[in-house]
C-alpha positions in Angstrom: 39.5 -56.3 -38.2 41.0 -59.8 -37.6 42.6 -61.6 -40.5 40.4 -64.3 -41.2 41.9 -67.7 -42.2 40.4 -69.8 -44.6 40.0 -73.6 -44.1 38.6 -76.4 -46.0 37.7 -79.5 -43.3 38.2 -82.9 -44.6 35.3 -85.5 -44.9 36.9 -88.8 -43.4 34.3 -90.8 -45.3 34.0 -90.9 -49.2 30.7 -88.8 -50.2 30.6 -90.0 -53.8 30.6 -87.6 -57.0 28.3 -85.1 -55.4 29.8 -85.1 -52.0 33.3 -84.0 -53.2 31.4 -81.5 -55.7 30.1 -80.4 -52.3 33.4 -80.0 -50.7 34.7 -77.6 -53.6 31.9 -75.4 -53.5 32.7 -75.0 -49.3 35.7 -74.3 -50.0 34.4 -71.3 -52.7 32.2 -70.6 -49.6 35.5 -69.9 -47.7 36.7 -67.9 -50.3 33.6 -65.3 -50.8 33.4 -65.0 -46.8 37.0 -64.1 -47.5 36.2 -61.9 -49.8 33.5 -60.3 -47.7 36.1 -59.6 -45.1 38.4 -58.0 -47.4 36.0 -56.0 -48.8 34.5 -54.6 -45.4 38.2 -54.4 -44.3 38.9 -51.7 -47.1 35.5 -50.0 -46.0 37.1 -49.9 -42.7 40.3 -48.6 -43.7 38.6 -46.0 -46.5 36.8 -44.6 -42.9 40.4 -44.5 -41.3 42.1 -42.4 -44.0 44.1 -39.3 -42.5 41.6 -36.4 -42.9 41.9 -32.8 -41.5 41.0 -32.3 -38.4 42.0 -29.9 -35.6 45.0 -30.6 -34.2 44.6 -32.6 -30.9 46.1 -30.5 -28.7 43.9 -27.5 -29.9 46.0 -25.4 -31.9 44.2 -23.4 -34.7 46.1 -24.5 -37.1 44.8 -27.4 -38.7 47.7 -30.3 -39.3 47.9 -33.2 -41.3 46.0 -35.9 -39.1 48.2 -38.2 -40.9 51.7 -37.3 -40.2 54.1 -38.8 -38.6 55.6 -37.7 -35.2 59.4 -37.1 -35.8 61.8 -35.8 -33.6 64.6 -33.6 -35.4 68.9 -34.3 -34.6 71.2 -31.8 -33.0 73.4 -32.8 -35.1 73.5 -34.0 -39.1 74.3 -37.8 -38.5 71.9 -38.2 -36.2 69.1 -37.0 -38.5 65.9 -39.4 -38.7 64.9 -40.3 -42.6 62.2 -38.5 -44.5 60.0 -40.6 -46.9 58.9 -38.5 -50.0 54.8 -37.6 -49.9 55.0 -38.6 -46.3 54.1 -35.6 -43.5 55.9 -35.3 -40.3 55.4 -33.5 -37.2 58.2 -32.0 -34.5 58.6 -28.9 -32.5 61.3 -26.5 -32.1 62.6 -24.4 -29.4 63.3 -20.6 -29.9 66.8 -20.6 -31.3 67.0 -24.1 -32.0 68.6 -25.9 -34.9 67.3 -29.6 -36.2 68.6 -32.1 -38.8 66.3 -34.4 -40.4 67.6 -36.8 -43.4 66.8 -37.4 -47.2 68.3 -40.1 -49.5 68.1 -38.8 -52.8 69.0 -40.1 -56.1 70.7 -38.5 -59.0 67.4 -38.0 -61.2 64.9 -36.4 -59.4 64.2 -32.9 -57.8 63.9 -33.1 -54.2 61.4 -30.9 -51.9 61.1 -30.1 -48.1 58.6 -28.1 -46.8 58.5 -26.8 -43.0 55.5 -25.0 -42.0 56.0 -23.0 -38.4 52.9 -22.7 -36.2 53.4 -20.6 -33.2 50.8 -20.3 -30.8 48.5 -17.9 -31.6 48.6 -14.5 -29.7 52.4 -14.5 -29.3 54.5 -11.2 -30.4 56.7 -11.5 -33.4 59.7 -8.8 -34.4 60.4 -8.5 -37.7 63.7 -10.7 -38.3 62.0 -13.3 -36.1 61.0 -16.8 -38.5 62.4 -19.5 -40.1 65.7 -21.0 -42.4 64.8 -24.2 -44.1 68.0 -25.2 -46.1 69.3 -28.7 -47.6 73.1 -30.0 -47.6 74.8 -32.7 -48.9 77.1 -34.7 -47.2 80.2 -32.1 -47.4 78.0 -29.6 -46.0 77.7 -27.8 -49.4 74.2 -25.8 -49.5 71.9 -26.9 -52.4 68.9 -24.3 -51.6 67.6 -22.4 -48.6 64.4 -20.5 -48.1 63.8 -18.0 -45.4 60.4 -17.2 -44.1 59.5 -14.4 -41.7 56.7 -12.6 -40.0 58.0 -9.2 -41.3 56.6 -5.9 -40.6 53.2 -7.8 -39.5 54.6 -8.8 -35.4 51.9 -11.3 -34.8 52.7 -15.0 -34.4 50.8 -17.1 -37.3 51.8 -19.8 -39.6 54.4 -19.4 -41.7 56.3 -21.5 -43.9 59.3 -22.4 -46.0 61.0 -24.9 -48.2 64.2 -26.6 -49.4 65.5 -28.1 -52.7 67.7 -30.2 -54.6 67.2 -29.4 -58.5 69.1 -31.7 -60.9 70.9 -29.1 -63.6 72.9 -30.1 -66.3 75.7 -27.7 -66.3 76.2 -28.3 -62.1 77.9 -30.1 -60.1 76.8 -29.6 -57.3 74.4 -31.5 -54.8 73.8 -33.4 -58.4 75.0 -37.3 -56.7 72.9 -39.5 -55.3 73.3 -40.0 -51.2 72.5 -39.1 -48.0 71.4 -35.6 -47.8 70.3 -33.1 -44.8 67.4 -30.8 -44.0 68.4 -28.5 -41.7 65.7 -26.2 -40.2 66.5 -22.8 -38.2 64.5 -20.5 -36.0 65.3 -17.0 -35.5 63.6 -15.1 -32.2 64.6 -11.6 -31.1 64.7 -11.3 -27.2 61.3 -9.5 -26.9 59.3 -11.9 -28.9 57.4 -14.9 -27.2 59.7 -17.7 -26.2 57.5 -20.2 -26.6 58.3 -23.5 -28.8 56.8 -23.9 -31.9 55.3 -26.4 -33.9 56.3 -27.9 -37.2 54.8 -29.7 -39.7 57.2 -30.8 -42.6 56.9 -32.2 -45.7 59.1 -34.2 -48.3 58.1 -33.9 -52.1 59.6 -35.7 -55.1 59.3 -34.5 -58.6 60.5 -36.4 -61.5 63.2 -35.4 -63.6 62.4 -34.8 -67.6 63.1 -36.4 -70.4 64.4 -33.5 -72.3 65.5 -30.5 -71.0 63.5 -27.7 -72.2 64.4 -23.8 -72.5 66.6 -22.2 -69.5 65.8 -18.6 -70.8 62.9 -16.5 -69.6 61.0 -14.4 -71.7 62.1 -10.7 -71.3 58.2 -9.6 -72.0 55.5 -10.9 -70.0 51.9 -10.2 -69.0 52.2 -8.2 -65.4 48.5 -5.7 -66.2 46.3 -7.1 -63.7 43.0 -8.6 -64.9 39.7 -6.6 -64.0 38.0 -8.1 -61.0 36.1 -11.3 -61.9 32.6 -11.5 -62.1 29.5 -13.1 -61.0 29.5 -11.2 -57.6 30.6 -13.3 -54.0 29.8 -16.3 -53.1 30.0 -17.8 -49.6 33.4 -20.4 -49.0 35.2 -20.4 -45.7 38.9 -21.3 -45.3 40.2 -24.4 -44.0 42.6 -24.5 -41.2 45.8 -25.4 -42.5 47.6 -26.7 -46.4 45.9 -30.0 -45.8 42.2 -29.2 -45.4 42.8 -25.5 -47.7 39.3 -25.1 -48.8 39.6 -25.0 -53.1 38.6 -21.7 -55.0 38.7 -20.7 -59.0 38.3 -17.9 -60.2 36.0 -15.6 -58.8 35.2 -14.0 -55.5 34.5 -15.4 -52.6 33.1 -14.5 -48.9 34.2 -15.2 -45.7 34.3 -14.4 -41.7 37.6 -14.1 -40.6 38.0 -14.0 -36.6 41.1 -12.0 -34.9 44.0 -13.8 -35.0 42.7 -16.1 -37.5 44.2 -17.7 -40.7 42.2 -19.0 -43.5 43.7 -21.5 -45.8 42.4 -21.7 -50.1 44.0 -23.4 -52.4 43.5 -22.7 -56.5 44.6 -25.0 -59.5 47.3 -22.9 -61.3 48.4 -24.8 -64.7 51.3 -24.6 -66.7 51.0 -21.3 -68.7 48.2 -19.9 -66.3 49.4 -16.5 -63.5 47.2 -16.4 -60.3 46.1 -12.7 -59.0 44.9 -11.9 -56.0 43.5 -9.1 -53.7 41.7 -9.2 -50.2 39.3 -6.8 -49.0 38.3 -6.1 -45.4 34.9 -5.2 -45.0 33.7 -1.7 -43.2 33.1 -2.3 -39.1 29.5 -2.4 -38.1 31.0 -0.9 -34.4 31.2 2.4 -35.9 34.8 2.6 -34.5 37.8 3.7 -36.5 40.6 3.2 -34.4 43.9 2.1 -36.6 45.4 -1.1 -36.7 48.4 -1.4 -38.5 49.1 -4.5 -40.9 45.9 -5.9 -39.5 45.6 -8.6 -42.6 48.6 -10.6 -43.9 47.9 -12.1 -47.2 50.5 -15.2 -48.2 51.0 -17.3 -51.4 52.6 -20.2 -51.4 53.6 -23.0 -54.0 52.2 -26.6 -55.4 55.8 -28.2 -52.8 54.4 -25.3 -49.8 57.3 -23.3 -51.2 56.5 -19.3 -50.0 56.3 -17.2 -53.1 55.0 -14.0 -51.7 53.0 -11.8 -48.9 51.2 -8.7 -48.3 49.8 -6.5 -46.1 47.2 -4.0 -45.2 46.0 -2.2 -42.3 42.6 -1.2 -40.6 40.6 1.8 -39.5 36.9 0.4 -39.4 36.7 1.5 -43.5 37.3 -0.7 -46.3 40.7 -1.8 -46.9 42.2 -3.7 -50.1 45.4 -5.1 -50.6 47.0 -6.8 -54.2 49.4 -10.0 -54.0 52.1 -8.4 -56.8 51.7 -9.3 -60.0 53.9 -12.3 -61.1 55.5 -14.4 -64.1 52.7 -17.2 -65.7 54.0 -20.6 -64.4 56.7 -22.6 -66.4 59.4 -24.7 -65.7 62.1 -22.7 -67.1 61.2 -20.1 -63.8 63.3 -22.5 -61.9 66.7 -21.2 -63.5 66.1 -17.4 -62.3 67.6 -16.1 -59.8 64.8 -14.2 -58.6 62.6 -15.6 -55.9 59.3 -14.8 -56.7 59.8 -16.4 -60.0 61.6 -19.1 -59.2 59.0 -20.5 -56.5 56.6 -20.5 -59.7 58.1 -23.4 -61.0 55.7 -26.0 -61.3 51.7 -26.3 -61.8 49.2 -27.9 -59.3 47.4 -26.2 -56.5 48.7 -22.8 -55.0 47.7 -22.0 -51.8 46.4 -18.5 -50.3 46.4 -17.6 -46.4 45.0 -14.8 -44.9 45.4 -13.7 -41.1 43.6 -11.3 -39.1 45.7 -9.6 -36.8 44.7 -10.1 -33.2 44.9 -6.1 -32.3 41.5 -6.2 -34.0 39.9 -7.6 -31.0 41.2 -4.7 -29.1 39.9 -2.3 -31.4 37.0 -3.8 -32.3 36.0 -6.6 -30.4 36.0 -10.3 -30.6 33.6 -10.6 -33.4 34.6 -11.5 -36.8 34.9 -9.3 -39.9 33.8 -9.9 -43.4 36.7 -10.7 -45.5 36.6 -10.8 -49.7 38.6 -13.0 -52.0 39.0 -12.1 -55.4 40.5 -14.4 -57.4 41.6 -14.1 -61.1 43.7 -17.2 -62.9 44.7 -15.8 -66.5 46.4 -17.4 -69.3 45.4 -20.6 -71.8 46.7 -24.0 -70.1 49.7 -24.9 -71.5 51.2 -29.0 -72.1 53.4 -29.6 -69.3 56.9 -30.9 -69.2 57.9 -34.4 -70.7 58.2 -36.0 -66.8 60.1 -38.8 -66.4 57.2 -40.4 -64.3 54.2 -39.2 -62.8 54.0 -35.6 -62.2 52.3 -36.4 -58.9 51.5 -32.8 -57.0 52.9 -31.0 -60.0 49.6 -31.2 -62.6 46.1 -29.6 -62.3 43.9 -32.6 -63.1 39.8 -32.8 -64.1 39.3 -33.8 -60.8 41.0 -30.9 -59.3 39.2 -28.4 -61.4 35.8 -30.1 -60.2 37.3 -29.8 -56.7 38.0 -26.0 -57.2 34.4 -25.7 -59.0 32.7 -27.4 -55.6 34.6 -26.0 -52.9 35.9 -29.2 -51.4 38.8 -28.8 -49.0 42.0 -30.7 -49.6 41.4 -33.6 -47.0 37.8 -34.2 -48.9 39.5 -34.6 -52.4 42.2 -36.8 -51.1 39.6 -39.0 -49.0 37.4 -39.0 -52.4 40.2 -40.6 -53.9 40.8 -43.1 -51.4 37.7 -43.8 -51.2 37.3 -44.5 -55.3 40.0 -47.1 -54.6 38.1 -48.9 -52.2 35.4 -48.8 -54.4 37.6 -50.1 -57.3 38.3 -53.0 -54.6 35.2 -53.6 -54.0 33.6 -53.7 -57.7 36.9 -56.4 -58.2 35.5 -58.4 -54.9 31.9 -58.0 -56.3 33.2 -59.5 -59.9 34.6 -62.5 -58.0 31.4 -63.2 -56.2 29.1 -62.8 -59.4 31.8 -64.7 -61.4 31.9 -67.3 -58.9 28.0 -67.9 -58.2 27.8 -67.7 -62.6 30.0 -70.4 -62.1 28.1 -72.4 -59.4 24.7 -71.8 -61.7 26.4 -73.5 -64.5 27.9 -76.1 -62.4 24.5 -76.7 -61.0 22.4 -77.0 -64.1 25.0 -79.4 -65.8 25.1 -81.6 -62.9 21.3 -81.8 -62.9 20.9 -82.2 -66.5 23.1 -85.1 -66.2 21.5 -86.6 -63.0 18.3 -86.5 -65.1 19.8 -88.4 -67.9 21.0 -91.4 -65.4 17.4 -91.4 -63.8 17.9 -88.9 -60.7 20.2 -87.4 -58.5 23.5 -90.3 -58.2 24.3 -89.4 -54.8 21.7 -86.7 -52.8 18.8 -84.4 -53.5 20.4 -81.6 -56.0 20.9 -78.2 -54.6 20.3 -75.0 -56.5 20.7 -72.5 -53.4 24.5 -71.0 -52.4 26.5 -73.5 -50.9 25.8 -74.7 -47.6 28.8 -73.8 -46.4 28.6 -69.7 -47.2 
C-alpha cells in the first residue's frame, strides 16, 4: 500500500467562526482516513508475515519462509553478518567450508544453529555430516557441535549448533567483537555429491544477574515414566523447526511416508525431563523383509542445538525405540562436560524428528506406515533464572502450553502473535477514531447550544453528521 499524505487545502476567503471550525474538522477527516490506511496497512502486513510453507524449490523439508538468502565466505574476513533471531538460508558444496559473522558483546550467550538438508534419496556413510563451530578473532574455538547421519546412511535433515557462553572464571572468547561461524561438511567418496541446503540460525540469550550453582546433582531421576494415557490421538508433523507441529504429553498418531521426516515440538520447562519413544506400526502387506535402521528418532534443543538420536529397524512387526533417558533441564547443565546434558541447558520448546528410511518403499511399497508418539514431560516447573532481559526462546509461556494443548504448528503460533499486534494496532486506531468523533459530538452540541442562544446558526446550517471532508 501507498503512503498516503495528508493535506489540509486552504480556503482563500474568510468562512467566519463556523467555516474555520469546518476546516479543523477536514483536517481530523485527513487524519482518520489516515488512520484507516494504517490500519488496513497492518492488516496487510499481518497477511504478509513469514509462515511455513514448502520450500519453493520443492524440497521436503519445510524452511523458514522468512529467511534471509545469505551466501557464506571462503574465508573469515569475508564473512557476511548474522543478526540475532534472524534466519538465513545458503547452500554448501560437499567438502566445503563457509564463514559467516557475529558481533557479540561481552554479556550475553551467543547461538548459531545450522540445519543440513540434503536432498532426499541420497546415500549417506556414517562419518558423513556436519561441524558448526564459532571463533573469535585469534582463531581460538569457543564451542563446536558435530552432527552426523550415523549408522542410519540415508540423507535427511540434520542439524547442529555453535556457542559463545559468558563464564566467570574464563577468559576465553569472553570480549566483545567480531566473531566467526564457521560451518563444515564431511562426505565420504561413495556418498551423493550433491550440494546441500542450509538453513541457519542466530540466537541471543541474556546473561543473569546472579550466577547460580555450577555443580550438578550427583542423583537424578533417569526411571522412565509409564506410558501416558488417554490412548492416541491424531497430529501430523510439520515439515521443518519452523512449522514443527506442538505436542504435550501424551500419544499421538501419525502417517509417516518413506523417506519422510516429521517435525513436533514440546514445551520443556525449567525443572521438567522430556521422554520419548516411537513405535512403528505392523505392515498390512504381509511382508517381513528387514530394513535396517528404518526410523531415526532426533531431539534437538530450545537454540536447534542436537541433543540426541535413535534408531530402530523394520521387518513388517512392531518396532519400538526409546530416546535415552536424560538430566531434567537447568541452567547449571551448561557447565558439564557431557553433551547430552549440556544441550539441556535452557527451557522452551524441544523439538522431535522422526525419519522413515526410504528402503521401506523397496520393501514395502510407497505407502505410508502408521507411526506412534509417546510423549511423557515429568517433573514440577521450576522459576527460571534471574535473566538479565527477556528470556525470549528460553521460557515455556501460557500461550505455548495452549499451543502444545491445540496442536498448532510453530508458524501458526508465531502468526497468532503477529497477528495480536495488529490487532493491538488496530484497537489503538479504533480509540483514536471513537475518541475523535466523542470529540466532534461534543464540539457539535456546544456549538449548537450556543448558536441557539444568539438566535440561530451565526454562519451556516449546523452539521451533526462526520465531517464533510471524511
Amino acid at each position: 500500500m501507498k503512503t498516503q499524505r495528508v493535506t489540509q487545502r486552504v480556503e482563500t476567503r474568510r468562512l467566519g467562526a463556523w467555516g474555520s471550525e469546518t476546516r479543523r474538522l477536514g483536517t481530523w477527516g485527513g487524519t482518520m482516513r489516515a488512520a484507516g490506511c494504517l490500519a488496513a496497512a497492518a492488516v496487510f502486513m499481518a497477511a504478509a508475515l513469514p509462515g511455513a510453507a514448502w520450500a519453493a524449490d520443492g524440497s521436503p523439508y519445510g524452511f523458514d519462509s522468512g529467511a534471509t538468502p545469505i551466501k557464506g565466505a571462503a574465508t573469515s574476513l569475508d564473512a557476511r553478518q548474522l543478526k540475532a533471531g534472524q534466519s538465513y538460508r545458503d547452500g554448501i558444496k560437499k567438502d566445503g567450508k563457509l564463514y559467516y559473522r557475529v558481533d557479540l558483546d561481552d554479556k550475553q550467550n551467543a547461538y548459531v544453529s545450522v540445519v543440513a538438508v540434503p536432498k532426499s534419496g541420497g546415500k549417506a556413510e556414517y562419518g558423513d555430516g556436519i561441524k558448526v563451530s564459532l571463533q573469535d578473532g585469534s582463531g581460538a574455538q569457543c564451542g563446536y557441535q558435530d552432527s552426523s547421519f550415523e549408522s542410519a546412511s540415508f540423507t535427511r535433515p540434520i542439524t547442529a549448533y555453535a556457542h559463545r557462553t559468558i563464564e566467570a572464571d574464563s577468559s576465553t572468547c569472553q570480549q566483545a567483537g567480531a566473531y566467526y561461524v564457521l560451518v563444515e561438511r564431511t562426505s565420504k567418496a561413495v556418498s551423493t555429491p550433491d550440494d546441500w541446503d542450509l538453513e541457519i540460525r542466530y540466537v541471543s540469550e541474556p546473561g543473569v544477574k546472579q550466577t547460580g550453582p555450577t555443580e550438578l546433582p550427583e542423583n537424578w531421576p533417569s526411571a522412565s515414566p509409564p506410558p501416558p494415557g488417554g490412548g492416541p490421538q491424531k497430529r501430523q508433523g510439520g515439515t521443518g523447526f519452523h512449522d514443527a507441529i506442538s505436542l504435550k504429553q501424551g500419544e499421538w498418531r501419525a502417517d509417516i511416508k518413506p523417506g519422510e521426516t516429521l517435525f513436533y515440538r514440546v514445551p520443556v520447562d525449567w525443572g521438567q525431563q522430556i521422554f520419548t519413544t516411537a513405535e512403528l506400526g505392523s505392515s498390512a502387506t504381509g511382508t517381513t523383509e528387514y530394513v535396517s535402521n528404518a526410523l531415526v528418532v532426533s531431539l534437538d534443543n530450545p537454540a536447534r542445538g542436537h541433543v540426541d538420536q535413535d534408531t530402530v529397524s523394520y521387518d513388517g512387526k512392531p518396532a519400538t525405540l526409546a530416546i535415552d533417558p536424560h538430566r531434567p533441564v537447568a541452567f547449571e547443565n551448561r557447565y558439564s562436560s557431557n553433551s547430552y546434558t549440556n544441550a539441556l541447558r535452557f527451557a522452551g520448546w524441544y523439538y522431535l524428528s522422526a525419519t522413515l528410511s526410504p528402503e521401506i518403499a523397496k520393501a514395502y511399497g510407497d505407502e505410508p506406515v502408521p507411526l506412534t508418539l509417546r510423549v511423557s514431560v515429568t517433573g514440577t516447573a521450576k522459576a527460571g533464572p534471574a535473566y538479565d532481559g527477556d528470556a525470549g526462546p528460553f521460557k515455556v509461556t501460557a500461550d505455548d502450553r495452549e499451543a502444545a494443548a491445540s496442536g498448532a504448528s510453530g508458524s501458526q503460533a508465531e502468526k497468532s502473535d503477529s497477528m495480536a499486534l495488529v490487532a493491538a494496532a488496530g484497537i489503538g486506531a479504533g480509540t483514536v477514531l471513537v475518541a475523535g468523533l466523542g470529540v466532534w459530538t461534543l464540539a457539535g452540541r456546544r456549538r449548537a447550544a450556543r448558536d441557539a442562544a444568539r438566535g440561530g446558526p451565526q454562519d451556516g446550517p449546523p452539521q451533526f453528521g462526520p465531517p464533510t471532508a471524511w
